[in-house]
C-alpha positions in Angstrom: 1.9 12.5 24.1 2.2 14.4 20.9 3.1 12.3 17.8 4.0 13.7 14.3 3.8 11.7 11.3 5.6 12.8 8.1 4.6 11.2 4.7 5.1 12.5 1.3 1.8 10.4 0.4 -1.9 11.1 2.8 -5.4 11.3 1.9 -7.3 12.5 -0.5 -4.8 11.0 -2.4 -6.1 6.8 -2.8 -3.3 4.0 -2.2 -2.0 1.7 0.2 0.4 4.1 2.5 -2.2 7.0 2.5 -4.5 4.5 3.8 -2.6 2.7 6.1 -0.9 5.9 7.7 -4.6 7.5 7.8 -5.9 4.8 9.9 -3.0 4.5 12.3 -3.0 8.2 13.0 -7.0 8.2 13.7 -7.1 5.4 16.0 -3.9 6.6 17.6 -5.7 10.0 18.2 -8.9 8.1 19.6 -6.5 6.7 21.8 -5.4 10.3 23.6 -2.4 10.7 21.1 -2.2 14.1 19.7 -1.6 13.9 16.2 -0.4 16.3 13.5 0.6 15.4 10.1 3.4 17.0 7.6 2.7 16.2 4.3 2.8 17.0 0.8 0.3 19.0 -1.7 -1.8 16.3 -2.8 -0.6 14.8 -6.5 -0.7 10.9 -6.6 -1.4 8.6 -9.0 -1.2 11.3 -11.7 1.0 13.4 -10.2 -0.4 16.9 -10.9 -1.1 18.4 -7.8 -5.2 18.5 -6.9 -6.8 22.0 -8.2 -7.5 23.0 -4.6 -3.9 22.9 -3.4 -2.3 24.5 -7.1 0.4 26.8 -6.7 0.4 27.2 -2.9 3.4 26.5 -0.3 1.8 25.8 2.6 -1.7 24.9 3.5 -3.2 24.2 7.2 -6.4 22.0 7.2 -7.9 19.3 9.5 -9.1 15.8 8.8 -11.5 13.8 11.0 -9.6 15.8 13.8 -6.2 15.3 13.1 -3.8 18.5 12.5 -2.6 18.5 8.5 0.3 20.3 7.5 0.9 20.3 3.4 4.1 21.9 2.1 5.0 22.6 -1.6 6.4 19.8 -3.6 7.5 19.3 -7.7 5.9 16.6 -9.4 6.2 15.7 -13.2 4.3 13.0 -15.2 8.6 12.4 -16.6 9.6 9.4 -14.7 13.2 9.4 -15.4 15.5 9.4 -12.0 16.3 13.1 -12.0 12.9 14.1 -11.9 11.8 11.6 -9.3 14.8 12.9 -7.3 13.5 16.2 -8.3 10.3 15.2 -6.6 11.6 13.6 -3.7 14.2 16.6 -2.4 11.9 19.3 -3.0 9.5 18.1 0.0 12.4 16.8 2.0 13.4 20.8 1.3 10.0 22.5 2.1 8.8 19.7 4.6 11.8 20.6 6.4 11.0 24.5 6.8 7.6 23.6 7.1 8.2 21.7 10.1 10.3 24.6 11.6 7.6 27.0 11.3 4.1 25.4 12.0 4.6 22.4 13.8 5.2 22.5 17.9 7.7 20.2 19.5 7.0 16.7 19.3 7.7 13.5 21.3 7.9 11.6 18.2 8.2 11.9 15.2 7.0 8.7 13.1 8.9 9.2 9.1 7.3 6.9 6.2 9.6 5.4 3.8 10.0 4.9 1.0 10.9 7.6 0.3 14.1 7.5 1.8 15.2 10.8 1.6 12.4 12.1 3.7 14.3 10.7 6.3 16.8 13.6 6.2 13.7 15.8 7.1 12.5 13.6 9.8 15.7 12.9 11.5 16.6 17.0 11.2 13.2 18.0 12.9 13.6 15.1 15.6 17.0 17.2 16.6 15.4 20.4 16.7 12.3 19.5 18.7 14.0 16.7 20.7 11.8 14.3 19.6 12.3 10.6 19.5 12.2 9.1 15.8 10.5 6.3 14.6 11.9 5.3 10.9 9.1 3.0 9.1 9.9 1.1 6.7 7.5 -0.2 3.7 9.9 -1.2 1.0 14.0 -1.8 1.5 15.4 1.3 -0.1 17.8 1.6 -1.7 17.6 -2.3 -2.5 14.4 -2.1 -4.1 14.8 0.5 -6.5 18.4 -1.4 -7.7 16.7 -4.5 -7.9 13.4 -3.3 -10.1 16.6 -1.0 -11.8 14.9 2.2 -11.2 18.6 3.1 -10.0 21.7 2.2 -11.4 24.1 5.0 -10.7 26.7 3.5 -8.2 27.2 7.0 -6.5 23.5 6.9 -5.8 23.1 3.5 -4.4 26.1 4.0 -2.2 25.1 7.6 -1.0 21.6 6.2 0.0 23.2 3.0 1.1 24.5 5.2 4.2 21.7 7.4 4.5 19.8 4.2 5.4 22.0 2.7 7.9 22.5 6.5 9.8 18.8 6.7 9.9 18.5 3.0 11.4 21.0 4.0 13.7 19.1 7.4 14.8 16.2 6.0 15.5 14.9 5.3 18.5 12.4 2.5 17.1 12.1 1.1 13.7 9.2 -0.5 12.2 8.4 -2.8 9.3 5.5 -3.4 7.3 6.4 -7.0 6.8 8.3 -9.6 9.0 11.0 -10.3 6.2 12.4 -6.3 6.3 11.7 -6.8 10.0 14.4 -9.9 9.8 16.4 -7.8 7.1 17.0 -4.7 9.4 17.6 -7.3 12.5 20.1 -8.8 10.6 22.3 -5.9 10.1 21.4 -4.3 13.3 21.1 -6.4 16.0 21.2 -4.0 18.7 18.3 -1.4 17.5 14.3 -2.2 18.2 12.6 -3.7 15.2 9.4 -4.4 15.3 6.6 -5.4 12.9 4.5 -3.1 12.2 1.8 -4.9 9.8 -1.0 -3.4 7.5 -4.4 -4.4 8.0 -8.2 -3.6 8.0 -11.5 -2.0 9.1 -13.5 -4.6 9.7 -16.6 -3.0 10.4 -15.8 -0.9 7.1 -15.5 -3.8 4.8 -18.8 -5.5 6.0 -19.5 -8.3 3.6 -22.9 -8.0 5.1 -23.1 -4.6 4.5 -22.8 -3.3 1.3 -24.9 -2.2 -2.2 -25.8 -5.1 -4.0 -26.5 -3.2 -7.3 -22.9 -2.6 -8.8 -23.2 -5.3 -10.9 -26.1 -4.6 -12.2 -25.1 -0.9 -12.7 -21.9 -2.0 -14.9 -24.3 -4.4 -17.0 -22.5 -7.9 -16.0 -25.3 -10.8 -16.4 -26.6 -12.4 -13.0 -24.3 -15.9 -13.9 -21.4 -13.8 -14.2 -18.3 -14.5 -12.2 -16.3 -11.5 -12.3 -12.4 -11.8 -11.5 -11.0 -8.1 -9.9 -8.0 -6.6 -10.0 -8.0 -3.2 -8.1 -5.2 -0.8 -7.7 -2.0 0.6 -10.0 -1.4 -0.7 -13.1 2.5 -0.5 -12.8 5.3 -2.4 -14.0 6.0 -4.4 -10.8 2.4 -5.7 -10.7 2.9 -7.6 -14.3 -1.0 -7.5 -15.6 -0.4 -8.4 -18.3 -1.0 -12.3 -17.3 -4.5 -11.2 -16.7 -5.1 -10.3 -20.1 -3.3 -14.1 -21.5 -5.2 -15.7 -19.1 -8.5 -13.9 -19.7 -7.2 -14.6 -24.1 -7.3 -18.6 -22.7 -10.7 -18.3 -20.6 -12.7 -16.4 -23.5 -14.5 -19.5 -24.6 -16.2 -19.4 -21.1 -18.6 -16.6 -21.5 -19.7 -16.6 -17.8 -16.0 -15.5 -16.4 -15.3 -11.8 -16.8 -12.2 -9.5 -15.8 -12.5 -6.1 -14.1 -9.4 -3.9 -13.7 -9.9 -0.6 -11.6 -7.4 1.7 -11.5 -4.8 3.9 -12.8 -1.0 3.7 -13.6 1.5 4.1 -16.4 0.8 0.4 -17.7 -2.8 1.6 -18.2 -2.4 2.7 -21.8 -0.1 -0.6 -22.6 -2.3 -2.7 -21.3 -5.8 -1.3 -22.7 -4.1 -1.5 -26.0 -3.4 -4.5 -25.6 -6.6 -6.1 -24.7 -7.8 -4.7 -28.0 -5.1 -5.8 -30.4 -6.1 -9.4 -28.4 -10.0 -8.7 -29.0 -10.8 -9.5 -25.1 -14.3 -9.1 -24.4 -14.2 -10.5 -21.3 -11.9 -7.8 -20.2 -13.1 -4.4 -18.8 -11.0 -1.0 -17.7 -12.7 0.7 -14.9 -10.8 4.0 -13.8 -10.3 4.7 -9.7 -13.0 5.3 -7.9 -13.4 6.4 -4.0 -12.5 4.0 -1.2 -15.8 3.9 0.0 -17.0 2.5 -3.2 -14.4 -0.7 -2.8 -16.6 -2.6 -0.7 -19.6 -3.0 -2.5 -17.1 -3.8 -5.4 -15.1 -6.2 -3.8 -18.1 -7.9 -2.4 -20.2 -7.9 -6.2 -17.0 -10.1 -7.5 -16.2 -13.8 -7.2 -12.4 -13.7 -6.0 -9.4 -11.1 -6.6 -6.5 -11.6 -8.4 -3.3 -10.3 -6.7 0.0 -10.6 -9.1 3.0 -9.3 -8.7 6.2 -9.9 -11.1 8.4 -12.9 -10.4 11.6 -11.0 -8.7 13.6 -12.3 -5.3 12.9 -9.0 -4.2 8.9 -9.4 -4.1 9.0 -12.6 -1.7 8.4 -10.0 1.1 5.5 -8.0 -0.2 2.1 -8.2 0.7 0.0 -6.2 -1.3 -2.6 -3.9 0.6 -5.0 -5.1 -1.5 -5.3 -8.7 -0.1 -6.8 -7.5 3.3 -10.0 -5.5 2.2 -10.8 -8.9 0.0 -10.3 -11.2 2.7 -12.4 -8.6 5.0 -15.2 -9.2 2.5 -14.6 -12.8 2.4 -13.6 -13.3 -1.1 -10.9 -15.4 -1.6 -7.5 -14.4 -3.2 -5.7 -15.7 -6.3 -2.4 -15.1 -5.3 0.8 -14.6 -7.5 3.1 -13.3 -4.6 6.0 -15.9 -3.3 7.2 -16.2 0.0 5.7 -13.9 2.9 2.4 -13.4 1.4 1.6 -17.1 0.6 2.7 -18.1 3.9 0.3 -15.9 5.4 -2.8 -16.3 3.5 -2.8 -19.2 1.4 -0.7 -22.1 4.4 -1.8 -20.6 7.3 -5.0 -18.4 6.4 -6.5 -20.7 3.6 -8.1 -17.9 2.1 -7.2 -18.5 -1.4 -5.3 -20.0 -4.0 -1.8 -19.6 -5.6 -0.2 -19.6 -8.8 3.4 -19.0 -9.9 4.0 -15.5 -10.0 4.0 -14.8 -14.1 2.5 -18.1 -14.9 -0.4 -17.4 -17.2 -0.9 -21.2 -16.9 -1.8 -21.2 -13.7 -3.3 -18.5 -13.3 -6.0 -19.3 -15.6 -6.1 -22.7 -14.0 -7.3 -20.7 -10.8 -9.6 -19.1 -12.5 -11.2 -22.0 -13.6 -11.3 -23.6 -10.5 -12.7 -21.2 -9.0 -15.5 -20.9 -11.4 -16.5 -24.6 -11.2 -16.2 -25.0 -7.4 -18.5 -22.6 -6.0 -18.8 -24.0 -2.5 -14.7 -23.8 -2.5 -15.0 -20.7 -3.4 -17.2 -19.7 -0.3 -15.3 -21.7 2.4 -11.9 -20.1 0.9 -13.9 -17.1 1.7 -15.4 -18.0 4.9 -11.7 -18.6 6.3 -10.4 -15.1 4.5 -12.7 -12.8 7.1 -12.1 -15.2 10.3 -8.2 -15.2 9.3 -8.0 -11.6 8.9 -9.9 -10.4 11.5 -7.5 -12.1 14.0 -4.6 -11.4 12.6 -4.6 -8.0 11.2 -7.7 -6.2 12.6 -6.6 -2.3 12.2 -7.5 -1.8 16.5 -5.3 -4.4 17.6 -2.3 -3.0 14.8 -2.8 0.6 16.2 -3.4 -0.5 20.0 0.1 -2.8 19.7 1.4 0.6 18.5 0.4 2.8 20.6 1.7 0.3 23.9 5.4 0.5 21.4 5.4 4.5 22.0 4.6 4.3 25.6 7.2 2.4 26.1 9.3 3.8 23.6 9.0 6.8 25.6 10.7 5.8 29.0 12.9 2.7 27.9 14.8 3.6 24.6 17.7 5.8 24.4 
């Protein structure tokens, strides 16, 4: 069975889909799948493409096995829509002729989205290798990006509107990151094969009783410190900025420190910010490898997870939240709907506040300071509740059981 995955975003970038993708295609391969990979010329967070990869149109390497196809693709620090559709259409453009020219035929050919566009590339190959697609989908595009407002031209909604539903229709198998655009894509097309396709975690990577027990130490936090993490981009749509008030309301407690690690166009904003406020229990750490995370994770007292308050965020569930629970640290969680279903009712792994409410996010904070054996049970139930639920061998071994059959029963 050969299997093609094509993602604008893959390792070495860092973030959520080039993790997620990475550890599906690996365990996929382990599992007699052969794997190859179309992809772009490594740029993201920052996007300036990586040194190595500078000015080329087409490099050929291999990762941990699996067969790595980079094409050429524009990036710009400007984020205004023409130059993210700049960005977007020139690797739907050269993934395209990529694909014609150094990849084999394929049975399947698995498309990430967002973005959407990249579908036109995926659904293009799938007809000239008469492969079967598989359209996955991580955020509801176009009805994210009109929602945040990151696209208000009418003629652009409605053109991706369609491109959307043909691509549903084409596929052969749809998957969803989360069960509510599972339900959203079942409700609108009843008759295609939706299935939930969930992110998750090593366990035996994020080993809460494996890890280096000298990063606080390193970073100079005192032995009484409880240290509150936020890891991952400082954008708009996370809303940090409650961090900051509700570290401004906590600074009397000299014990309880903030640590944000990572990278994003709020970075500046937000570093200026804690300044003009005079927060000395706030600290900027920039990104650092994923196999430093654990022994971060694992050095904190609990992660904060907040995402703005928006309709449209009730069906995310931050990557984030797995490698704490894995650790068994337990979450303070600002996400509505899906996500505190999940790991707050039935996973009792942390607590919740209102998304945006500095209030009660500090509340949390406090509570978790001055209930340490809370703390560890919430923590205790976080790795247990994880590990049965979205252990990254039973995601890809579900997966790989969807493609045999997707091979002999759908049309």
């Amino acid at each position: 069975m050969k299997l093609l995955f094509i993602t604008q975003y893959f390792p070495p970038e860092v973030g959520a889909p080039q993790n997620r993708l990475y550890e599906l295609a690996i365990r996929l391969q382990k599992a007699g799948v052969d794997v190859s990979v179309l992809t772009a010329m490594p740029n993201y967070p920052k996007m300036v493409v990586h040194d190595e990869y500078r000015g080329k149109k087409y490099v050929y390497e291999e990762m941990q096995g699996l067969k790595i196809h980079r094409s050429w693709i524009y990036v710009s620090t400007d984020r205004s829509i023409i130059k993210r559709l700049l960005n977007y259409f020139s690797f739907v453009y050269s993934s395209y002729f990529t694909g014609l020219r150094h990849i084999e035929t394929s049975d399947f050919i698995f498309c990430e989205s967002p973005p959407l566009f990249l579908g036109i590339t995926a659904y293009l190959l799938a007809w000239h290798k008469n492969a079967k697609l598989i359209f996955n989908v991580s955020d509801l595009w176009p009805e994210s990006a009109e929602k945040l407002g990151l696209v208000t031209n009418n003629a652009i909604l409605l053109a991706a509107t369609w491109l959307e539903e043909f691509l549903y229709r084409k596929s052969a198998l749809i998957t969803g990151q989360t069960q509510g655009i599972v339900a959203n894509i079942k409700s609108r097309f009843p008759q295609k094969n939706v299935h939930w396709l969930p992110n998750g975690v090593d366990l035996d990577y994020y080993n809460p009783d494996n890890y280096d027990a000298n990063w606080r130490a390193k970073n100079g936090f005192a032995k009484d410190d409880l240290v509150f993490l936020y890891a991952g981009i400082l954008g708009h749509a996370q809303g940090l900025e409650i961090i900051l008030k509700a570290a401004d309301r906590l600074r009397e407690r000299r014990n309880i420190q903030f640590v944000l690690i990572g990278d994003g166009p709020e970075r500046a904003s937000l570093t200026a910010k804690a300044k003009e406020l005079g927060l000395e229990n706030v600290r900027f750490f920039a990104p650092v490898p994923k196999k430093e995370m654990p022994d971060i994770v694992r050095a904190c007292t609990a992660t904060i997870i907040p995402l703005k308050r928006l309709e449209l965020f009730k069906g995310a569930i931050p990557s984030k939240i797995f490698e704490s629970l894995a650790m068994k640290k337990p979450i303070l969680l600002g996400v509505d709907g899906e996500a505190k279903e999940l790991f707050i009712t039935q996973g009792k792994s942390g607590l919740y506040f209102t998304p945006e409410s500095v209030e009660e996010l500090a509340e949390a904070v406090a509570y978790v300071a001055g209930h340490p054996e809370k703390a560890r049970q919430l923590g205790e139930n976080a790795r247990k509740y994880v590990g049965d639920k979205f252990n990254r061998n039973r995601i890809a071994s579900e997966f790989h059981a969807l493609l045999i059959a997707a091979g002999t029963n759908y049309e």
